[in-house]
TORTIDO-214697 format. One record per residue: residue in three letters; x, y, z of N, C-alpha, C in turn. Coordinates in steps of 0.1 Angstrom, whole numbers, padded with zeros to 4 digits, always signed. Example, Ala and Ser with C-alpha at 12.3 -4.5 7.8 and 13.67 -1.06 7.14 Angstrom:
<drendos>
ALA+0132-0057+0078+0123-0045+0078+0132-0033+0078 SER+0128-0022+0071+0137-0011+0071+0129+0000+0079 
</drendos>
This chain:
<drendos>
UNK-0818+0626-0384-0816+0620-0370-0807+0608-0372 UNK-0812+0599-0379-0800+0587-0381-0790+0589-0390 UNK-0788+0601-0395-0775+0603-0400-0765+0609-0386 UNK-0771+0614-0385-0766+0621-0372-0761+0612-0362 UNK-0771+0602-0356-0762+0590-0351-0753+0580-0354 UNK-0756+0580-0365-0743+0572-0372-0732+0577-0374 UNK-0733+0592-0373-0717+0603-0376-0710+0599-0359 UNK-0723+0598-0349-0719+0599-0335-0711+0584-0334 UNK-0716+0573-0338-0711+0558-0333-0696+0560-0342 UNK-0698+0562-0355-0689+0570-0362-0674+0568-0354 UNK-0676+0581-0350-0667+0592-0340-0664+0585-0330 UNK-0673+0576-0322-0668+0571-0312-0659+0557-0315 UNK-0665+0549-0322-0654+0540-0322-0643+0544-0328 UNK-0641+0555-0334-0626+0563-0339-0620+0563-0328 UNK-0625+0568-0315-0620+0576-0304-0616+0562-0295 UNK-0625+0552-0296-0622+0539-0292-0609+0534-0296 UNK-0609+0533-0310-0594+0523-0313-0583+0534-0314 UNK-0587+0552-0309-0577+0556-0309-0570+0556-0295 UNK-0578+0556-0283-0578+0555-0274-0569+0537-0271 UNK-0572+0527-0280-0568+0519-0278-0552+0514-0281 UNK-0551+0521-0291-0537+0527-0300-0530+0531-0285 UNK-0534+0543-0281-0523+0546-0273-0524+0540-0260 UNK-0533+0529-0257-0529+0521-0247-0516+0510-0246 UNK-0520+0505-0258-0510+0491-0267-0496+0502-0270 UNK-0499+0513-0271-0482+0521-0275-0476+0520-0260 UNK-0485+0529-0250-0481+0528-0235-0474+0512-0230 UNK-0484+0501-0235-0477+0492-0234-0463+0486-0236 UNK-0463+0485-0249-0451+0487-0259-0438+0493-0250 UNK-0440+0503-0249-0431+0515-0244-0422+0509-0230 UNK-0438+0505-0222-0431+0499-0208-0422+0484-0213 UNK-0429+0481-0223-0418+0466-0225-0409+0471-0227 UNK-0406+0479-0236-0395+0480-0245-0383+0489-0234 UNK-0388+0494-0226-0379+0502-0213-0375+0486-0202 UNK-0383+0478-0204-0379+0466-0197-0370+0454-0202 UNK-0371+0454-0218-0360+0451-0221-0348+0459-0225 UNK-0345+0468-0222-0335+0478-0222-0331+0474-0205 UNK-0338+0477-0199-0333+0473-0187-0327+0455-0187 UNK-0333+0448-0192-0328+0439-0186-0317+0436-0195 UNK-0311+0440-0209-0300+0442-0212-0287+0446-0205 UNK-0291+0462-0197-0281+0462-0188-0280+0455-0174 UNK-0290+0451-0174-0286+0437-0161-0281+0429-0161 UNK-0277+0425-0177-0275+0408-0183-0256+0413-0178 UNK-0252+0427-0179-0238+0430-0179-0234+0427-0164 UNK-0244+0427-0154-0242+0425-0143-0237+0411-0137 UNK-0226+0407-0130-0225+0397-0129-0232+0390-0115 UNK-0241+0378-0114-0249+0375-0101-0243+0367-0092 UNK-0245+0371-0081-0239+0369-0066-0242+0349-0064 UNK-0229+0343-0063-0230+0330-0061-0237+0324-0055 UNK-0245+0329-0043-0256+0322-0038-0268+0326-0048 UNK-0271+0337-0058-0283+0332-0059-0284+0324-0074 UNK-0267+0316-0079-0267+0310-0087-0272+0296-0081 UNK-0267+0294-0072-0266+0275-0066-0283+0276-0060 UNK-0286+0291-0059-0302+0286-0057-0313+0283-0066 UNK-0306+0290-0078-0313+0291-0089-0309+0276-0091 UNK-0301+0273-0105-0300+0259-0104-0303+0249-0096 UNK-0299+0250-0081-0308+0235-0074-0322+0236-0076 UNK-0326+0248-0076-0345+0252-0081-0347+0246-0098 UNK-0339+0251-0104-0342+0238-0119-0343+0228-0120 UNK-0332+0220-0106-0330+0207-0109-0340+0199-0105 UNK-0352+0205-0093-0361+0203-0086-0374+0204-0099 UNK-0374+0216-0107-0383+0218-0119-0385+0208-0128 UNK-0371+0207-0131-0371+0197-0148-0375+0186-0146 UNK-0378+0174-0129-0385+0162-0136-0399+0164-0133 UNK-0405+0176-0132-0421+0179-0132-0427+0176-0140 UNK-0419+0183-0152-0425+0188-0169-0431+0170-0171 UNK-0443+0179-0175-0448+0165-0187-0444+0157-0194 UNK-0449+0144-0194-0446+0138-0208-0449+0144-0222 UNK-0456+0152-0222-0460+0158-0240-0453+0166-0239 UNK-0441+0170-0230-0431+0184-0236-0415+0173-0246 UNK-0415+0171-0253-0402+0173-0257-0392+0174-0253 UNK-0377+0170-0263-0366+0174-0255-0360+0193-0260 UNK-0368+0197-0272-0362+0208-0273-0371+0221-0264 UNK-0387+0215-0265-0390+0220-0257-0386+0225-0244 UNK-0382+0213-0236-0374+0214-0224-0362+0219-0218 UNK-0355+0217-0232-0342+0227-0230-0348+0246-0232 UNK-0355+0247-0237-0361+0263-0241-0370+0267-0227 UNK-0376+0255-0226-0384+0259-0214-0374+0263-0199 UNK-0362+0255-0196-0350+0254-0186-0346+0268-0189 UNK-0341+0271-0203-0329+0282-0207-0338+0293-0202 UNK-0352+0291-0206-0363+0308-0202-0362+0310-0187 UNK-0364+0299-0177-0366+0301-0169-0352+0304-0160 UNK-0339+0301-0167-0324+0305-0158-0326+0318-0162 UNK-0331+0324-0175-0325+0333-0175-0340+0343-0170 UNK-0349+0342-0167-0360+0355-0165-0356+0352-0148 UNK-0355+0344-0143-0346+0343-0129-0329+0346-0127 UNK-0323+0346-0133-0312+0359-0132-0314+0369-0130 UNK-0321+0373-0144-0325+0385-0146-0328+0392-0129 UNK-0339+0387-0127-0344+0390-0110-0334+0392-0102 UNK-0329+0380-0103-0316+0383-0091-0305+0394-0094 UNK-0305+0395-0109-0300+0407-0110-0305+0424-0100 UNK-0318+0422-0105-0327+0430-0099-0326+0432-0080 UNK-0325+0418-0076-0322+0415-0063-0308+0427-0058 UNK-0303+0421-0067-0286+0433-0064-0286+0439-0064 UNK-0291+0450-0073-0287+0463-0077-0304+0476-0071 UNK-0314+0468-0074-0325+0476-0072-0327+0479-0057 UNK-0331+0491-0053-0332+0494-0036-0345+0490-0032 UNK-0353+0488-0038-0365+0479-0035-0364+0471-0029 UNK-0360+0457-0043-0356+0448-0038-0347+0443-0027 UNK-0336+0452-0029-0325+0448-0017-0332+0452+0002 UNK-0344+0458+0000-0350+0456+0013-0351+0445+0017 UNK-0353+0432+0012-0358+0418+0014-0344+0410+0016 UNK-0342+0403+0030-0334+0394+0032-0335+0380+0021 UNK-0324+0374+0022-0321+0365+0012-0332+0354+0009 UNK-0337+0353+0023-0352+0342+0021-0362+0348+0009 UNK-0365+0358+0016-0377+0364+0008-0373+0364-0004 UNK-0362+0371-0010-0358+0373-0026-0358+0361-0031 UNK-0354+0347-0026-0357+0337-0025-0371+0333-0034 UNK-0383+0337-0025-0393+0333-0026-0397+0342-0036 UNK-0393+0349-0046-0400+0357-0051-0393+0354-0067 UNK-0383+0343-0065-0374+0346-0080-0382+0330-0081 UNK-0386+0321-0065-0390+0310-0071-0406+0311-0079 UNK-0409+0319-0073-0426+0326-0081-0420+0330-0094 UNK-0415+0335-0097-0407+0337-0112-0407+0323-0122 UNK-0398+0316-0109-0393+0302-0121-0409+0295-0119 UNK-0419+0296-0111-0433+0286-0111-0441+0287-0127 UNK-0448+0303-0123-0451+0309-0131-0447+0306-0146 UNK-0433+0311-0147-0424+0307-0166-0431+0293-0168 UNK-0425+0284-0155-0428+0267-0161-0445+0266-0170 UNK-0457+0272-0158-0464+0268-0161-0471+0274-0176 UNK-0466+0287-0175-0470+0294-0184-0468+0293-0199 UNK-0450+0285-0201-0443+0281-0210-0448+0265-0215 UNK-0455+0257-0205-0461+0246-0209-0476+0252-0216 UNK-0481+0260-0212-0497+0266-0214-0492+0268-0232 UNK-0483+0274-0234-0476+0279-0246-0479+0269-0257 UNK-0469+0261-0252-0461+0247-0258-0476+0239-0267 UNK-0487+0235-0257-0500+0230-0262-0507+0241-0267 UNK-0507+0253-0266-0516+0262-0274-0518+0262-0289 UNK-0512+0260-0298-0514+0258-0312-0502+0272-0316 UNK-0500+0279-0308-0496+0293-0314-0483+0292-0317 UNK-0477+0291-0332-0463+0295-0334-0450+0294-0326 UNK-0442+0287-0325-0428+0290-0317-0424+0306-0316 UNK-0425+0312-0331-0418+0321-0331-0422+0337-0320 UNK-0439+0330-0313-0442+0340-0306-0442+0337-0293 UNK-0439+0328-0293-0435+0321-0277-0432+0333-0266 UNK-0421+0337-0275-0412+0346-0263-0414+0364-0262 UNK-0423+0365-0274-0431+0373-0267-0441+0378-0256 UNK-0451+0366-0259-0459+0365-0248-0454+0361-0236 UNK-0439+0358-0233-0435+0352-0219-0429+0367-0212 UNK-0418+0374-0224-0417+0388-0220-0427+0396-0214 UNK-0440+0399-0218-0448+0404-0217-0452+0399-0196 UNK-0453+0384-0196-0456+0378-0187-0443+0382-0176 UNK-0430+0379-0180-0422+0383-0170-0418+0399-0166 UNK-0426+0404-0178-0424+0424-0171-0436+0425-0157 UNK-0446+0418-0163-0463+0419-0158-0455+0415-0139 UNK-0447+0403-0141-0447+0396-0127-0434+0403-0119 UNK-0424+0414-0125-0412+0417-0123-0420+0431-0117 UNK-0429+0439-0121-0435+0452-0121-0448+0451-0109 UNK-0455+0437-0107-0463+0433-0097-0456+0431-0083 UNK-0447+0422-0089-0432+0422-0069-0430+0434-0066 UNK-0424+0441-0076-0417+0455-0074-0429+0464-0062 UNK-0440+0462-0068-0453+0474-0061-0457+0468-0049 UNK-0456+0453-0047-0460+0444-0042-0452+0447-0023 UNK-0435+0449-0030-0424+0450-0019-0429+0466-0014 UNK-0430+0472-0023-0432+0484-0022-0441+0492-0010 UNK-0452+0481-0012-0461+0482-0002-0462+0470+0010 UNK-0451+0465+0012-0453+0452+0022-0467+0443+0027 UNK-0467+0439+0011-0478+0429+0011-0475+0416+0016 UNK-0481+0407+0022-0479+0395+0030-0479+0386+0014 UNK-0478+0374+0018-0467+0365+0010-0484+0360-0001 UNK-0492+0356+0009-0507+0349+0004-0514+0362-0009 UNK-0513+0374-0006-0518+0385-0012-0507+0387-0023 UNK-0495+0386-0026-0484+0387-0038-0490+0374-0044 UNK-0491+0361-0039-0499+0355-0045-0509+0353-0059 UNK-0520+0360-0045-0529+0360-0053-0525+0371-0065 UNK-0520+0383-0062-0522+0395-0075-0516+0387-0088 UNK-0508+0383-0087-0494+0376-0092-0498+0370-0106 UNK-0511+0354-0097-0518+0350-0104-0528+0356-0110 UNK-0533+0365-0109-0545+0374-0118-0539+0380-0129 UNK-0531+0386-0128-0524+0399-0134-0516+0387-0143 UNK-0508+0373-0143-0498+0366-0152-0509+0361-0163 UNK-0524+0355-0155-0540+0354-0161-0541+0364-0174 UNK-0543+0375-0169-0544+0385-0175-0539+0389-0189 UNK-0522+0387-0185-0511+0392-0192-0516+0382-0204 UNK-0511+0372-0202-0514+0359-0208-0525+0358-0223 UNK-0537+0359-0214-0549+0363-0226-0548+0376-0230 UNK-0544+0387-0225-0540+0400-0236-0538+0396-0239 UNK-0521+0389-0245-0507+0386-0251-0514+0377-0264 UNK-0526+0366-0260-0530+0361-0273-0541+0367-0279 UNK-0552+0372-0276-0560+0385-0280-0551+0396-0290 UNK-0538+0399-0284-0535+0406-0297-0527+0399-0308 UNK-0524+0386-0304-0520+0380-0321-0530+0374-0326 UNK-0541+0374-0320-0556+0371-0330-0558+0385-0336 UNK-0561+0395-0330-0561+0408-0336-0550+0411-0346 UNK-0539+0404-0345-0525+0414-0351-0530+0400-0370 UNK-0535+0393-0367-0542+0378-0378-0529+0369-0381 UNK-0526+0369-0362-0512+0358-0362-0515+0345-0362 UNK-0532+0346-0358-0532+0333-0351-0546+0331-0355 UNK-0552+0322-0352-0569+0323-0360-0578+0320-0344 UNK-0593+0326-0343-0599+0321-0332-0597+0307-0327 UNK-0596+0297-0332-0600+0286-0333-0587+0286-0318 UNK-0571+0292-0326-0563+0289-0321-0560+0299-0306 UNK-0569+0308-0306-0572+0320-0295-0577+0312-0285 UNK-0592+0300-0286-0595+0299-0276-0591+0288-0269 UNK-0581+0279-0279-0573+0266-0273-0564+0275-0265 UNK-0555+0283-0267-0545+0287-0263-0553+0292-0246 UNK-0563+0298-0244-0568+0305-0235-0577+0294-0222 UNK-0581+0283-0229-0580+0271-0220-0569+0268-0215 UNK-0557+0266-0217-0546+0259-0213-0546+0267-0195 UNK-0544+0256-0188-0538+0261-0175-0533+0249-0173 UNK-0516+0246-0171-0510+0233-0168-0511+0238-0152 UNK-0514+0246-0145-0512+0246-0131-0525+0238-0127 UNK-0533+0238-0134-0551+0230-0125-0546+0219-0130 UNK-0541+0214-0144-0539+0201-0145-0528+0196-0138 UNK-0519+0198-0133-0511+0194-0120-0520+0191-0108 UNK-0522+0204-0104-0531+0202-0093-0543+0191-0092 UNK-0550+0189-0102-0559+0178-0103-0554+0166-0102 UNK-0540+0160-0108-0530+0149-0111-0524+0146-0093 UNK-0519+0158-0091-0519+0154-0076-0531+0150-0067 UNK-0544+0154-0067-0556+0150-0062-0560+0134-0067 UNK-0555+0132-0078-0556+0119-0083-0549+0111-0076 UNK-0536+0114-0076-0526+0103-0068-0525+0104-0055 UNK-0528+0116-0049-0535+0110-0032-0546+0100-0034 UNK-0560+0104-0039-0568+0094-0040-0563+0078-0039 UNK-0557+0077-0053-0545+0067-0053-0539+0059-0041 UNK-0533+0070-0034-0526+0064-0023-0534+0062-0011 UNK-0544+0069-0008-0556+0064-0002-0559+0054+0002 UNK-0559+0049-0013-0570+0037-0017-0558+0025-0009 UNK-0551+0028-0016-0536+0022-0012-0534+0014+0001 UNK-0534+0026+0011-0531+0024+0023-0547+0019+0030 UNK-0555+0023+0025-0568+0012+0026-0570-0005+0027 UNK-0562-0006+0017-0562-0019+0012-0557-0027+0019 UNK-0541-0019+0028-0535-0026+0030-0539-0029+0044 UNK-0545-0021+0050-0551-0022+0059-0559-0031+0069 UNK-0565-0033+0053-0576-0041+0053-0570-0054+0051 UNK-0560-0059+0045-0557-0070+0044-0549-0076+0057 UNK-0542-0070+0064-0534-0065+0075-0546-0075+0086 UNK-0558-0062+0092-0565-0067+0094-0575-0080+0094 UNK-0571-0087+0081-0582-0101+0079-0570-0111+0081 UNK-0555-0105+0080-0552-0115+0083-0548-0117+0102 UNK-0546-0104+0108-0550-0104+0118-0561-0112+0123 UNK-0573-0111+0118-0585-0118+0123-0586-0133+0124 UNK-0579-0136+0109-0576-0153+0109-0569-0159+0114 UNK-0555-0154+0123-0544-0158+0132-0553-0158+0147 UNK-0558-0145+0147-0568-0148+0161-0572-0157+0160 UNK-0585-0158+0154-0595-0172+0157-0586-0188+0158 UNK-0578-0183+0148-0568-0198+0150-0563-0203+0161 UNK-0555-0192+0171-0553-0191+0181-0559-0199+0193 UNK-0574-0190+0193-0581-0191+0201-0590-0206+0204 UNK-0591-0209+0191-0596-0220+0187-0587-0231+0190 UNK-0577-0228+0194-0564-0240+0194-0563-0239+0206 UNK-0560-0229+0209-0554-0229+0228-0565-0227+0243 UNK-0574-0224+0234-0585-0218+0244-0585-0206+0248 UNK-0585-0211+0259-0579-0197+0277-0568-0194+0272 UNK-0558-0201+0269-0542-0196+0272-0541-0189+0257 UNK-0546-0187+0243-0546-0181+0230-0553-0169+0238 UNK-0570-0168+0244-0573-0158+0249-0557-0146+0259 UNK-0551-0156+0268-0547-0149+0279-0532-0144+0267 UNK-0528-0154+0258-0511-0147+0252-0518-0131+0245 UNK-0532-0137+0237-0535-0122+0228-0534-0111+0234 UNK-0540-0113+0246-0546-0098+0257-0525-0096+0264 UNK-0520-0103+0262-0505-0101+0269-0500-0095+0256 UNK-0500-0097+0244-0494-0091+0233-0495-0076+0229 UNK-0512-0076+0235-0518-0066+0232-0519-0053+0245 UNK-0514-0058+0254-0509-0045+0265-0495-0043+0262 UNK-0485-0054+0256-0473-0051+0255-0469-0040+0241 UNK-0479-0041+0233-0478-0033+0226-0481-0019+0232 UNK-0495-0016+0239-0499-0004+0244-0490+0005+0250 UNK-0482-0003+0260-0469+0002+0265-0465+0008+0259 UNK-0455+0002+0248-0441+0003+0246-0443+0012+0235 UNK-0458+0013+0228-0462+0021+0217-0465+0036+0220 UNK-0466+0036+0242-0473+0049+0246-0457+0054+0252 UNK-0448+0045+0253-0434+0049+0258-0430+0062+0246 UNK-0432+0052+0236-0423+0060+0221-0431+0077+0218 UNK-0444+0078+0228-0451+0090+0221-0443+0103+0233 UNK-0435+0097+0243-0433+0105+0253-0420+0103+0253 
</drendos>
């Protein structure tokens, strides 16, 4: 009997990693048809507007980046993202998909491209994991987000729902993409689960929640000082002139109400 089940567990995890074999080949396959494709795209020359959109969108990107990225970082991180955004707009031209979508939309969908790379490329950058595999795991991420729009347009999904998929599935890509260079013994656990924490998009987002707070506090302050000194010009007033400090404040204070309810209409 327990030979017997151990011939079965056996057999199945055979059937497991064979089964898993030809998932990772399926994989493979679709990349490797996506960089063939985007080879012959690169021959394609891109339509002048969606150069000057692309670039004014970099110039807008590049003073985001962090202090801990570097300057070579930064130039690799810019070059990735001109060029997996070409690439698209390549796609924009020539694919019948795509060309359903007026210039706004294609717009919005090559800037989800350039978001995505930035954040994904900084997630990289602090992971511990080798330069040299960088740009695998980004291919992998720009087929995942090129193949999500594509289904995405396909089916006229609203902008909130491309979204969300976008983000799951780049999630996704992401931790496959290091999962198999811990498997492939590119990289060691240690460096699997630093790499798999990283999300520069929550730490943005938090940094911005910070500096509102910040400015909050700010316009609080100022407020409030605004106010005390308001208070201490009153009383001074009042205490000096009597009636007539009473009667100027209440004249100041309708001439403002006025002229302040003129400007709303």
């Amino acid at each position: 009997m327990s030979v017997t089940l151990n011939k079965i567990l056996t057999q199945t995890k055979s059937l497991f990693k064979f089964f898993n074999f030809l998932y990772l080949l399926y994989l493979y396959d679709k990349l490797f048809d996506f960089l063939i494709y985007n080879i012959r795209m690169e021959e394609i020359k891109v339509e002048r507007k969606y150069i000057i959109y692309i670039e004014n969108m970099i110039k807008q990107i590049a003073p985001e980046l962090p202090e801990d990225v570097n300057k070579l970082q930064r130039d690799y991180l810019i070059s990735n993202i001109r060029r997996s955004t070409m690439l698209l707009a390549r796609s924009m031209q020539e694919d019948k998909v795509f060309q359903t979508l007026d210039f706004e939309r294609q717009c919005t969908f090559i800037q989800i491209m350039a978001e995505w790379s930035f954040h994904k490329e900084i997630d990289l950058f602090r992971s511990g994991i080798p330069a040299k595999y960088w740009k695998i795991v980004m291919q992998k991420i720009w087929y995942t987000m090129w193949e999500v729009m594509f289904a995405c347009i396909q089916n006229n999904a609203p902008d909130n729902v491309v979204l969300s998929i976008i983000e799951r599935y780049v999630t996704r890509t992401y931790n496959d993409a290091v999962e198999e260079l811990k498997n492939s013994n590119i990289i060691t656990e240690e460096t699997e689960e630093k790499a798999k924490v990283q999300s520069n998009i929550e730490k943005m987002a938090q940094k911005y929640l910070e500096e509102q707070k910040k400015e909050k506090m700010k316009r609080y302050l100022k407020m409030t000082f605004i106010m005390l000194i308001i208070g201490i010009m009153v009383t001074v007033i009042v205490l000096n002139f009597k009636i007539y400090g009473v009667i100027g404040i209440l004249t100041i204070m309708l001439f403002y109400n006025v002229f302040s309810g003129e400007r709303h209409y």
